[in-house]
C-alpha positions in Angstrom: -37.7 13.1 -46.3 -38.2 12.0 -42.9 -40.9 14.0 -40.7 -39.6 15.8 -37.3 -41.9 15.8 -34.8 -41.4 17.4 -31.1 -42.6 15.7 -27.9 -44.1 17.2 -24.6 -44.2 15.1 -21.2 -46.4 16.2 -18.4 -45.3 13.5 -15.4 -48.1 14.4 -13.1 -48.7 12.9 -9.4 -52.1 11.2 -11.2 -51.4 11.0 -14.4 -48.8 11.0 -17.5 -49.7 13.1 -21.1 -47.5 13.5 -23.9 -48.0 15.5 -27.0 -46.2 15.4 -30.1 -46.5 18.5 -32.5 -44.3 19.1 -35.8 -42.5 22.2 -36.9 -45.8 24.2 -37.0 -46.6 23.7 -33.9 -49.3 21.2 -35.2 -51.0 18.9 -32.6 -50.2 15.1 -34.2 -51.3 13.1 -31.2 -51.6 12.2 -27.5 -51.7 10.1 -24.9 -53.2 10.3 -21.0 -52.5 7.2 -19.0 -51.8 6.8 -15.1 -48.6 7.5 -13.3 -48.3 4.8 -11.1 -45.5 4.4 -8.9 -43.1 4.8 -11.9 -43.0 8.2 -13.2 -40.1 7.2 -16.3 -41.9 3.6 -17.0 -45.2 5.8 -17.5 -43.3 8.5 -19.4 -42.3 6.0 -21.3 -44.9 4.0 -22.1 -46.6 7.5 -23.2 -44.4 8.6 -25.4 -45.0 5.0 -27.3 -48.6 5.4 -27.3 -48.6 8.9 -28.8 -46.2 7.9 -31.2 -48.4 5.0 -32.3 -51.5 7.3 -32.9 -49.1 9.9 -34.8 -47.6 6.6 -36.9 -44.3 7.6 -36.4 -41.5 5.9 -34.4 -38.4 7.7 -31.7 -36.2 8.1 -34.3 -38.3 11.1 -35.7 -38.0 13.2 -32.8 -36.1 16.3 -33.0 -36.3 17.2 -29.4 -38.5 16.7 -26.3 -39.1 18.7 -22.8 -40.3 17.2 -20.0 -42.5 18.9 -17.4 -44.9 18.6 -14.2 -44.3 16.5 -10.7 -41.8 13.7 -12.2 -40.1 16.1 -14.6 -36.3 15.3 -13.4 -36.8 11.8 -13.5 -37.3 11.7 -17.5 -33.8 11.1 -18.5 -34.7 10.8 -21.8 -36.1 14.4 -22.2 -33.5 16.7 -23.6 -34.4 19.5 -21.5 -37.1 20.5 -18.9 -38.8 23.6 -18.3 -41.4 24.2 -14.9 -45.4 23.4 -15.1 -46.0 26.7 -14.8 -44.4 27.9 -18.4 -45.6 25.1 -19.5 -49.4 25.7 -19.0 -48.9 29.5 -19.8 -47.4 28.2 -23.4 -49.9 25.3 -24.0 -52.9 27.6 -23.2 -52.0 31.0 -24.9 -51.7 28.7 -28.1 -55.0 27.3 -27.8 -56.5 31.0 -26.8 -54.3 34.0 -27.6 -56.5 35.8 -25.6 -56.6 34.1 -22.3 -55.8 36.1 -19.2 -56.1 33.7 -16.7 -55.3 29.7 -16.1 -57.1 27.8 -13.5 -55.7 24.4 -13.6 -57.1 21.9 -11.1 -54.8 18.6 -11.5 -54.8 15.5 -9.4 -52.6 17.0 -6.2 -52.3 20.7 -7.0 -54.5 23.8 -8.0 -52.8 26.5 -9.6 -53.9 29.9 -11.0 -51.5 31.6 -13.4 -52.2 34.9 -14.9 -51.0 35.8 -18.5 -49.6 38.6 -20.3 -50.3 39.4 -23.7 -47.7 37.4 -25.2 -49.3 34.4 -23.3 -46.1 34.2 -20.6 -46.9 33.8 -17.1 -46.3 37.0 -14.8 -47.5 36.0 -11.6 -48.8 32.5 -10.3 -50.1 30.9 -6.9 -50.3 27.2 -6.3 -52.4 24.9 -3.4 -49.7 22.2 -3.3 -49.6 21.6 0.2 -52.8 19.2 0.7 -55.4 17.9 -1.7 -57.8 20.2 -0.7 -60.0 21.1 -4.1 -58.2 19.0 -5.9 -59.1 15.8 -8.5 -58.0 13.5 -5.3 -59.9 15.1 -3.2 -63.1 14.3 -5.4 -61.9 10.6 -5.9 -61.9 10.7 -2.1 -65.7 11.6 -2.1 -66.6 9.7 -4.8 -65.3 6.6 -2.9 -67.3 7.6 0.0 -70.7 8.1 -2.1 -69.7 4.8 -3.6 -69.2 6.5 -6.9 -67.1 6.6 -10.0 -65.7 10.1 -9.8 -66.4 10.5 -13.6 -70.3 10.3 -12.4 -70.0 13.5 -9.9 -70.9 15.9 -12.2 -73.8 14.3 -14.0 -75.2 13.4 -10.4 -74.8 17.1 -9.0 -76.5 18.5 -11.7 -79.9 16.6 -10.4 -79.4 18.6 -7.6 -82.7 21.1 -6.5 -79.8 22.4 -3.7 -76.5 21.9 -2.4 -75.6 20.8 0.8 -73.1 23.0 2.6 -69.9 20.8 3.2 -67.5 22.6 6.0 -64.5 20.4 5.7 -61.8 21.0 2.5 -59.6 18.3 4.5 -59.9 15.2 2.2 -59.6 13.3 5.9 -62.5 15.1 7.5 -64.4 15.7 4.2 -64.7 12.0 3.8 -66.2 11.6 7.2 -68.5 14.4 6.9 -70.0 13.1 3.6 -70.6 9.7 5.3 -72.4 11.4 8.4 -74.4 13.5 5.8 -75.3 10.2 4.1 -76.3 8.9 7.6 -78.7 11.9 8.2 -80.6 11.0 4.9 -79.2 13.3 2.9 -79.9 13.2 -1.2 -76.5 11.7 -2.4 -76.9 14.4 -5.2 -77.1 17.5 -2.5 -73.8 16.4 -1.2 -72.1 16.1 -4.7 -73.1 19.5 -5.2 -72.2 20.9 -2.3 -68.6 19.4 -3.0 -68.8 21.1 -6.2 -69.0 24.4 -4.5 -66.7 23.5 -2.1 -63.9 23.1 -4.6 -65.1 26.5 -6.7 -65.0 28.4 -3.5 -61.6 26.9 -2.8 -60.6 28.0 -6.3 -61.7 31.2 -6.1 -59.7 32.1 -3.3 -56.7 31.2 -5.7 -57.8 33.3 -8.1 -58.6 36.1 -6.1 -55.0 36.1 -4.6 -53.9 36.0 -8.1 -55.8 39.0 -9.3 -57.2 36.8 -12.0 -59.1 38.5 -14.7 -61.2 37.0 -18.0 -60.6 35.5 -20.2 -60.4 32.4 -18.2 -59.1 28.8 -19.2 -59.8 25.8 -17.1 -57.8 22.6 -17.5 -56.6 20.0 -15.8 -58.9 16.8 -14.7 -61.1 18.6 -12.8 -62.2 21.0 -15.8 -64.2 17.6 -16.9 -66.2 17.8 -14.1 -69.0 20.2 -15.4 -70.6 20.8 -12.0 -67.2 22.4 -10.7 -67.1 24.6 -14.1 -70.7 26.0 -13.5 -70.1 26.5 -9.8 -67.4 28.6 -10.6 -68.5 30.5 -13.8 -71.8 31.4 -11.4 -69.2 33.2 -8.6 -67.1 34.9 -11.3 -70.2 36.0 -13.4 -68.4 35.0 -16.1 -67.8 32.2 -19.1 -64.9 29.9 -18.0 -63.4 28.0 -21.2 -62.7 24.3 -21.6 -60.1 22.9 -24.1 -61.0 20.0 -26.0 -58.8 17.8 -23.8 -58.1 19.8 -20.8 -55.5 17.5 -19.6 -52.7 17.5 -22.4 -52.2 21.5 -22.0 -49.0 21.1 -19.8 -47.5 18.9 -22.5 -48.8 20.7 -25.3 -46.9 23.7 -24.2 -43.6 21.4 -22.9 -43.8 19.7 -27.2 -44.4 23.8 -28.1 -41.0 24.7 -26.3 -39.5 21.4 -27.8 -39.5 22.8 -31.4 -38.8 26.3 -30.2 -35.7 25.5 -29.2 -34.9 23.0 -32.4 -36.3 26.2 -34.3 -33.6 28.8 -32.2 -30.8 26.3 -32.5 -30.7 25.7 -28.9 -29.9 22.0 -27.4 
């Protein structure tokens, strides 16, 4: 009998997940690779990859949903349902009792709040500019002459953190090389980014009326320095899946076999 498996594609502006899950809703592998400048090559190209660590080939899908920035350029996907579900979906299965989403991607920030049945009820979004957001970091890692992954062990070295008054990647990135220039500790600065973008969060949850328990994904939620600025200003534990990037398509593969389940094409 052949095995039916369900597949979830996040198309991000940064980066591409899919997740394939089986009838119970079973996570059977993933894959995270970069957009690029071809959202349906990378979709594609993900979709082999997590099919190659589940050992099972297309012609064992029983339905897919695609999702995120690229999400109407997946022709392949037989339907495709907003970020914002998605997330809602992908998270409540991980914690049934999660209130609040904060999911800090590549070009967006998003808090969604959560009902009891995990569905979103109200949501606000930073999409306009990459203020907070992993490209903003990448930004000030390049000017630190950094590896972005490297932010958050450097910041925690920190005795303080330098105050950084620009959330404008642009003006940001000239500030952090003037701060450099006046001697400041690399390690000050990365900090004081880090509080930057928990400040900028909080805003987003405030507006929200966000409320624990809180889940952080997205890129950013790998960056520890960002999760313990934040946890300090809420006064409050913020949780981390295992792989905070794949919630999106966990949640798009979750309303895959939903809808195989109800019947619905």
């Amino acid at each position: 009998m052949m095995v039916v498996i369900y597949a979830g594609i996040d198309v991000g502006s940064l980066s591409t997940e899919v997740v394939l899950v089986d009838n119970d809703h079973t996570l059977l592998g993933y894959s995270i690779i970069p957009t690029g400048a071809d959202g349906k090559k990378a979709a594609n190209k993900a979709l082999d990859l997590a099919l190659q660590e589940a050992q099972v080939s297309r012609e064992n899908l029983g339905g897919s949903v695609a999702t995120g920035y690229g999400r109407i350029s997946i022709s392949f996907a037989r339907d495709r349902v907003t970020e914002i579900s998605c997330h809602a979906r992908g998270v409540h299965h991980l914690y049934p009792e999660a209130r609040t989403v904060i999911d800090i991607g590549g070009q967006d920030s998003k808090v969604i709040r959560l009902n009891q049945k995990g569905r979103a009820v109200d949501f606000v979004m930073n999409d306009k500019c990459a203020a907070g957001t992993g490209r903003f970091l990448e930004v000030m890692a390049r000017a630190l002459e950094m590896e972005v992954e490297d932010l958050a062990e450097v910041g925690t070295t920190a005795r303080q953190a330098v105050p950084i008054s620009n959330m404008c990647a642009v003006f940001a990135e000239s500030e952090v090389v003037s701060l450099l220039a006046a001697g400041n500790p690399p390690e000050e600065i990365v900090r004081g980014l880090h509080e930057a973008v928990a400040e900028r969060t909080l805003s987003l949850i405030n507006r929200v009326g966000g409320t624990p328990p809180l889940i952080i994904t997205g890129g950013v939620a790998k960056n520890r320095g960002v999760v313990r600025a934040l946890e300090k200003r809420m006064e409050t534990e913020l949780f981390v899946p295992e792989e905070p990037q794949i919630t999106g398509a966990l949640g798009a593969a979750i309303f895959a076999a939903q809808k195989a389940e109800q019947g619905v094409e």
